[in-house]
ZAMARGU-4260 file (C-alpha; in steps of 0.2 Angstrom, whole numbers, plus 5000, padded with zeros to 4 digits):
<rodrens>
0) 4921/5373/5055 | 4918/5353/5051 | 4907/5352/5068 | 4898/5369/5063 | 4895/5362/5045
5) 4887/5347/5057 | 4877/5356/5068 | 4869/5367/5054 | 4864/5352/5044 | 4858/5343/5059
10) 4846/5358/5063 | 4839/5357/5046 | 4838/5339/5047 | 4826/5339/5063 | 4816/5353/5054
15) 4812/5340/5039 | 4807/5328/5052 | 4798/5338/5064 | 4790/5346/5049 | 4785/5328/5039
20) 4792/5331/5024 | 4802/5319/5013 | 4800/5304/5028 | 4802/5291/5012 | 4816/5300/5004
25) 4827/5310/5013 | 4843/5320/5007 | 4857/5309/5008 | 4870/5324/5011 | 4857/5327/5025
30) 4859/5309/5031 | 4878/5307/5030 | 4879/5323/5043 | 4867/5316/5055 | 4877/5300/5055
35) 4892/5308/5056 | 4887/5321/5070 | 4877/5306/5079 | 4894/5297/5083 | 4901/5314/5087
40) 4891/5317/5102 | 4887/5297/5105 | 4907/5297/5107 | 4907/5313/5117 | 4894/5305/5129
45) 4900/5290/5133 | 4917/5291/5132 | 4918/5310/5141 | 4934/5308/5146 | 4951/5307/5138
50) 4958/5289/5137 | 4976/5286/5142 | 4983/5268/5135 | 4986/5257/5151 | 4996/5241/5149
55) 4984/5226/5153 | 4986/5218/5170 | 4997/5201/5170 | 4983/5187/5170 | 4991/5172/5172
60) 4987/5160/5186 | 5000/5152/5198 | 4999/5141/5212 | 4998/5157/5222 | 4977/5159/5225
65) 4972/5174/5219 | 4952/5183/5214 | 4948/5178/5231 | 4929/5182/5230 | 4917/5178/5243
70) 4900/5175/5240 | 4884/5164/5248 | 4874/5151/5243 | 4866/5148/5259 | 4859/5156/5275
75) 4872/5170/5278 | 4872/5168/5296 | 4878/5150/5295 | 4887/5149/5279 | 4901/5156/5269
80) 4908/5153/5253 | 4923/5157/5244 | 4930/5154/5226 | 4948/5156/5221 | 4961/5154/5205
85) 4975/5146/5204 | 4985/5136/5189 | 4984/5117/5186 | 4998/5111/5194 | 4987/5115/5212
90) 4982/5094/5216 | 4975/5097/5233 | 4964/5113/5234 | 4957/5119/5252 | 4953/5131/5263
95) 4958/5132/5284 | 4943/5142/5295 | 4943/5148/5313 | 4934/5159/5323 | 4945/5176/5325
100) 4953/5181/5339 | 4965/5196/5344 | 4978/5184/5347 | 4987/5176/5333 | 4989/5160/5340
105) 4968/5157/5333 | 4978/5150/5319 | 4981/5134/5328 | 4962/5131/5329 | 4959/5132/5311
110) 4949/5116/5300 | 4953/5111/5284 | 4940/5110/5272 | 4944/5103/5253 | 4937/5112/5238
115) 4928/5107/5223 | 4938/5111/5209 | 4931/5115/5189 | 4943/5118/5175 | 4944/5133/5164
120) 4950/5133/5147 | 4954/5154/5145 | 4958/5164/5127 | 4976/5159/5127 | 4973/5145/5127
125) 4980/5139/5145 | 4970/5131/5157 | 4968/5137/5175 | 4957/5128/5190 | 4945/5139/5200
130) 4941/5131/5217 | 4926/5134/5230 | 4922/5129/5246 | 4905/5132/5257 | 4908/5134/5274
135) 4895/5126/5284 | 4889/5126/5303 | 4897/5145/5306 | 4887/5153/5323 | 4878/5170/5318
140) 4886/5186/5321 | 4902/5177/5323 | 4920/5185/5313 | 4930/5171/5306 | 4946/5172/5300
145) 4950/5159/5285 | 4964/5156/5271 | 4966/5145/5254 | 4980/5137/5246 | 4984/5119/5244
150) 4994/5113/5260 | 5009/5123/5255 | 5008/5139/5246 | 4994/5150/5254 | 4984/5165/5251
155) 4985/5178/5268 | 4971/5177/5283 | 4954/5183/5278 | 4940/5190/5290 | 4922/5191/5287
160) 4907/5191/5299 | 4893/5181/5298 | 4872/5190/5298 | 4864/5189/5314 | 4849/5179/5319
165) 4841/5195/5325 | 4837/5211/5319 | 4853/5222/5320 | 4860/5239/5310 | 4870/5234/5296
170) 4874/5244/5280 | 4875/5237/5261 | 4885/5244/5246 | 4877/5247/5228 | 4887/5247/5213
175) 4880/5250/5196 | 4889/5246/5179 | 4909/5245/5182 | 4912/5239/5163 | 4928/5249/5155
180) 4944/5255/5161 | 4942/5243/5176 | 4959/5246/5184 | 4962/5264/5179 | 4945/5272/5184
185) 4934/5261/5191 | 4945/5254/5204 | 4947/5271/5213 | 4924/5270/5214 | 4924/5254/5224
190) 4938/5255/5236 | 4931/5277/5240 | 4912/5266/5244 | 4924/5253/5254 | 4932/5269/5262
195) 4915/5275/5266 | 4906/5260/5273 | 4920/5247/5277 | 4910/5237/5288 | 4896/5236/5275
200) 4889/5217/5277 | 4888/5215/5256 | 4889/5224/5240 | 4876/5222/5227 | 4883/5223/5210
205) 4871/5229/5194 | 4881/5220/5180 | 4889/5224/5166 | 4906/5220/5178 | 4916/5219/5162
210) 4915/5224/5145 | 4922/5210/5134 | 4914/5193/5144 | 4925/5181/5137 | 4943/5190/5138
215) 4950/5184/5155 | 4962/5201/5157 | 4947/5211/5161 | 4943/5200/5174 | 4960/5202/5179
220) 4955/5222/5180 | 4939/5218/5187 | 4949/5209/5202 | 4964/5220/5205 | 4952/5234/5207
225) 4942/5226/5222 | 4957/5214/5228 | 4956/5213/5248 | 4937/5219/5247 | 4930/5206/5236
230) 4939/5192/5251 | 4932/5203/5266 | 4914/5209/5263 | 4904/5194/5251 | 4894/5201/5237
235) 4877/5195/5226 | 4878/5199/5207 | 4866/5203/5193 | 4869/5195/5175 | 4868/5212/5164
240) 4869/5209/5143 | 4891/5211/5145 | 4890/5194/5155 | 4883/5187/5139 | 4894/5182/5125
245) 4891/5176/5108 | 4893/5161/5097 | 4886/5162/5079 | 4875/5178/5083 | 4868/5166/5098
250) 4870/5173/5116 | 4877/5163/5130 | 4882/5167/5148 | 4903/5171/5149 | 4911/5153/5155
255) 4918/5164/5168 | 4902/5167/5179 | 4899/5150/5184 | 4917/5147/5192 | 4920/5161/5200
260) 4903/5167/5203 | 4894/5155/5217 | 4873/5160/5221 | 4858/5153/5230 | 4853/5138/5220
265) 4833/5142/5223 | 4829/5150/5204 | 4817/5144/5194 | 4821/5132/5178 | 4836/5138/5164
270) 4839/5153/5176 | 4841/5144/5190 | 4859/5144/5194 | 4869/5161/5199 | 4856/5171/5187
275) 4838/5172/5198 | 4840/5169/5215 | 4836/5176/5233 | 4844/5178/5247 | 4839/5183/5268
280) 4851/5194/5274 | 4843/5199/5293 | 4827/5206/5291 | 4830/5213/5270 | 4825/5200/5257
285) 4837/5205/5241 | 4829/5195/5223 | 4839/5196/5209 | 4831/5194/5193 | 4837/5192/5173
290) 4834/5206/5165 | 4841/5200/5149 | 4830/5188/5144 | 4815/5177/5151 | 4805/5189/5158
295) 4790/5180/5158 | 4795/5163/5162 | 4801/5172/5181 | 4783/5178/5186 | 4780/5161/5194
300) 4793/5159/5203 | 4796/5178/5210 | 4778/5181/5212 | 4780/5165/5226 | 4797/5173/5233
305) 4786/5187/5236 | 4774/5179/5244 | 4782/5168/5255 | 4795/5185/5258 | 4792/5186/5279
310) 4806/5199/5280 | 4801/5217/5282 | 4811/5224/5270 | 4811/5219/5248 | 4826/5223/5238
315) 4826/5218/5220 | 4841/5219/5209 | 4843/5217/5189 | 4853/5225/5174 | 4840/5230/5161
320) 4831/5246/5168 | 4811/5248/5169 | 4810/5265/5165 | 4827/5269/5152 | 4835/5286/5156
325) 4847/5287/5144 | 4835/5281/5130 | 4819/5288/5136 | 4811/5272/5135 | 4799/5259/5143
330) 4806/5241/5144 | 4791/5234/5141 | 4791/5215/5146 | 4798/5221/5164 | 4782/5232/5166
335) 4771/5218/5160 | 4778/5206/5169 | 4786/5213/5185 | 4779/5229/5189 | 4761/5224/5196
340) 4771/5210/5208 | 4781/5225/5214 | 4768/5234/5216 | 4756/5221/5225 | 4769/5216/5236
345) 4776/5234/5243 | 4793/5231/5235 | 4803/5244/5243 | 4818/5245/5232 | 4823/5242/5214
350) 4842/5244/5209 | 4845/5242/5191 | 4860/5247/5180 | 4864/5247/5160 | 4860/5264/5158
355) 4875/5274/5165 | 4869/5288/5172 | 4860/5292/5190 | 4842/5291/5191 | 4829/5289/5204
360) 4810/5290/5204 | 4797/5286/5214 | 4778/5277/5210 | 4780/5281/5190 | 4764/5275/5178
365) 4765/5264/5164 | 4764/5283/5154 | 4780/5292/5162 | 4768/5303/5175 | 4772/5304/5192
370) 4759/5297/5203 | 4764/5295/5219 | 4759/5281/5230 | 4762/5276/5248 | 4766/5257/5243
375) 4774/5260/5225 | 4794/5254/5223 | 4808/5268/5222 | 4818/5265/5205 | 4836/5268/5204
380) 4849/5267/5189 | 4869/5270/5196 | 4883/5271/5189 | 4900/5268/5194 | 4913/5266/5179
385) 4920/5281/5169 | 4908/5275/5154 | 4895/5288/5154 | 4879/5293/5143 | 4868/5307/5141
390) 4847/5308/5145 | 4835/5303/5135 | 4819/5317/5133 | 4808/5319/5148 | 4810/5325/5167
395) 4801/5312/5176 | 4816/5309/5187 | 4815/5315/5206 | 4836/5317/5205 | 4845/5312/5191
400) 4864/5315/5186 | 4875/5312/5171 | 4894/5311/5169 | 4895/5305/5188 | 4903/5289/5197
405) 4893/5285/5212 | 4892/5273/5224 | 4878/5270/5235 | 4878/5264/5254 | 4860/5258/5263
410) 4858/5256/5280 | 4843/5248/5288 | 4840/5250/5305 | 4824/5240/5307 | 4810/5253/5302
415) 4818/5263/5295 | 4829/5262/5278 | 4843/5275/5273 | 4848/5278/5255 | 4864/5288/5251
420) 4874/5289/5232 | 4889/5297/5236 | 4898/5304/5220 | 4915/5296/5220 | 4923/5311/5229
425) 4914/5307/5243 | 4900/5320/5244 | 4882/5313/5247 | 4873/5318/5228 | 4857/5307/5233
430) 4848/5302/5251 | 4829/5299/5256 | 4826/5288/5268 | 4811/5274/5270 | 4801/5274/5285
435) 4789/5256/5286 | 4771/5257/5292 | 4760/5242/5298 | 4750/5238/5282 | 4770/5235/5273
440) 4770/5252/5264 | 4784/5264/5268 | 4783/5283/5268 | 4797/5291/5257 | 4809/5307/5267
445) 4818/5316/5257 | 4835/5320/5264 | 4843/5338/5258 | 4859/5330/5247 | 4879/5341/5249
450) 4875/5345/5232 | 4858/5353/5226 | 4862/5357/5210 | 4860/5343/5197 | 4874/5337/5188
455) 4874/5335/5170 | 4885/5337/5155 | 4885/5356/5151 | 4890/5361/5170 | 4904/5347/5174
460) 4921/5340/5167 | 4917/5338/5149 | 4925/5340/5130 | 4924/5360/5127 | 4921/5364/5147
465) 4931/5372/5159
</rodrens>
């Protein structure tokens, strides 16, 4: 009866505005039921399913490494790098490398490399060390096998592979916003996309990792969920606005990026570390870009990583999106600033987050209408934690979903790129494929998905649905 009483005073409500009338004074019976139904439904959206309490995850650090987390900050065909934790009572941090081999002894060929150490001083206020080393001079297309600890107490043998020189098949993963109920929910989201591609070369992840930047258990989440992945397959991150904490009202970047997140050093000014960055992988030139904030001071520099880009393929990541599905809104500065380099320089692909839901669209104007073009970028939003919203007005998507977790695998196999969003039970939602022409452009293929109809709130698992 309360949520009837609701919904007939909202109707009436969007009559008065629809209608014009009373826009200065409005009817503050009228005004308390809007409010109260809005957080209604904003719960229902994104919160869709029931929370169960879940006792956080122990987050102490020991001498024990652990959030093993490999990353690059140089050529990934010569270089690896790898950031661990550990308490302060670690004095002589390193990590051991050889090339793999089917026999165990490889182990007696390993080289010890120290790390460089930086000191974190967490909530509790405990202190804890996190340790990285760059492994240098690795031949292409190689598997190594390595370890960290300190001489005595040692993590378990690792494998990875380095990119090769030449043009090769390989596959990627892409993850939008993980955020809340990290070890519950999430965690089943990345290691079903593992399942699915687990010889993927990287994963690409949209931000938003966490919810609460500056509390060091949901990092703990964030790291239990992946655990062997995140030391087996290295991954590039995005800054989304839950990496950014506050101090006086005044944002900052979450003291836990920095050490445990290790990116190219070739950004431009204040965003130059671990924020805006590019990286080669093969023949796919993947640009992240800060979406948060500084939009215009980037075009310099990504408009001369564009440029220079000799690779055939452009992948761009970033947090906030272009085109907002769950808003129905443009973000302007990114279509001021970005859009006609993306447009002038064929980008292929543009991988965004923040909004969680699933959206992709192709050669969009600046006014929501579909105009198709042989060299405009393909636009997706993904989500893959259980924190889900509802759309925005309009239809402009090509496939859209709500109340979905999805993972994405691409493959590239020269001239030819294959996009695939798998909802988290495995089927494929979402596939097209990217076929590049001389002039740089691509020709967009649709590919028929295991699942036509769209998913949205009112036919899937939701409060008041069976």
């Amino acid at each position: 009866m309360v949520a009837f009483f609701y919904i007939k005073h909202l109707i009436k409500f969007t009559m008065i505005l629809r209608l014009g009338k009373y826009r200065k004074k409005l009817d503050g019976r009228l005004l308390i039921c809007f409010i109260c139904l809005s957080c209604i439904f904003n719960t229902v959206s994104s919160q869709n399913q029931v929370s169960t309490p879940v006792k956080p995850l122990a987050a102490k650090a020991s001498s024990q490494p652990d959030r093993i987390l490999l990353t690059w900050q140089s050529n990934p065909a010569t270089t690896q790098t790898v950031t661990w934790r550990t308490d302060n009572t670690v004095k002589a941090p390193q990590a051991e490398i050889a090339e793999a081999d089917a026999s165990p002894l490889f182990t007696q060929y390993a080289t010890s490399h120290p790390a460089k150490t930086e000191n974190l001083r967490i909530n509790d206020g405990n202190s804890v060390r996190y340790h990285a080393v760059e492994f240098t001079q690795l031949k292409p297309a190689t598997l190594y096998a390595y370890r960290v600890g300190d001489g005595s107490v040692w993590s378990e043998w690792f494998q990875f592979r380095t990119a090769n020189t030449k043009p090769e098949p390989f596959s990627f993963i892409y993850l939008g916003d993980s955020q809340t109920q990290l070890h519950s929910l999430w965690s089943r989201c990345i290691r079903a996309a593992y399942a699915a591609a687990p010889q993927a070369r990287f994963m690409l992840h949209a931000g938003d990792l966490v919810n609460s930047p500056e509390a060091d258990a949901e990092w703990q989440e964030w790291f239990a969920a992946g655990s062997f992945i995140y030391a087996t397959i290295p991954s590039l991150f995005t800054a989304g606005n839950h990496e950014y904490a506050k101090t006086a009202g005044l944002p900052h970047l979450t003291k836990f990026w920095r050490p445990q997140i290790n990116m190219p050093d070739n950004g431009p000014g204040p965003n130059k570390e671990d924020l805006v960055y590019y990286t080669d992988y093969q023949d796919v030139r993947i640009i992240s870009l800060n979406s948060y904030w500084g939009a215009a001071s980037q075009v310099k520099w990504l408009e001369k990583a564009l440029q220079t880009n000799t690779q055939k393929w452009t992948v761009i990541l970033y947090h906030y999106p272009m085109y907002s599905d769950a808003r129905g809104q443009f973000s302007v500065p990114l279509l001021k600033h970005w859009k006609p380099l993306f447009d002038k320089y064929h980008v292929d692909l543009v991988l965004q987050g923040h909004d969680h839901v699933y959206s992709r669209v192709r050669g969009l104007s600046d006014n929501k209408e579909k105009k198709y073009k042989a060299n405009g970028p393909v636009y997706v939003v993904s989500i893959s934690g259980p924190k889900m919203y509802q759309f925005g007005e309009g239809t402009w998507m090509d496939r859209a979903a709500e109340n979905s977790q999805l993972f994405q695998i691409i493959s590239v196999d020269q001239e030819k790129l294959t996009f695939k969003s798998h909802l988290v039970t495995g089927e494929v939602y979402d596939a097209f494929e990217l076929h590049k022409k001389p002039d740089g452009t691509s020709d967009l293929i649709e590919i028929t998905p295991d699942i036509k109809e769209e998913r949205r709130f009112h036919n899937t698992l939701a409060p008041g649905n069976k």
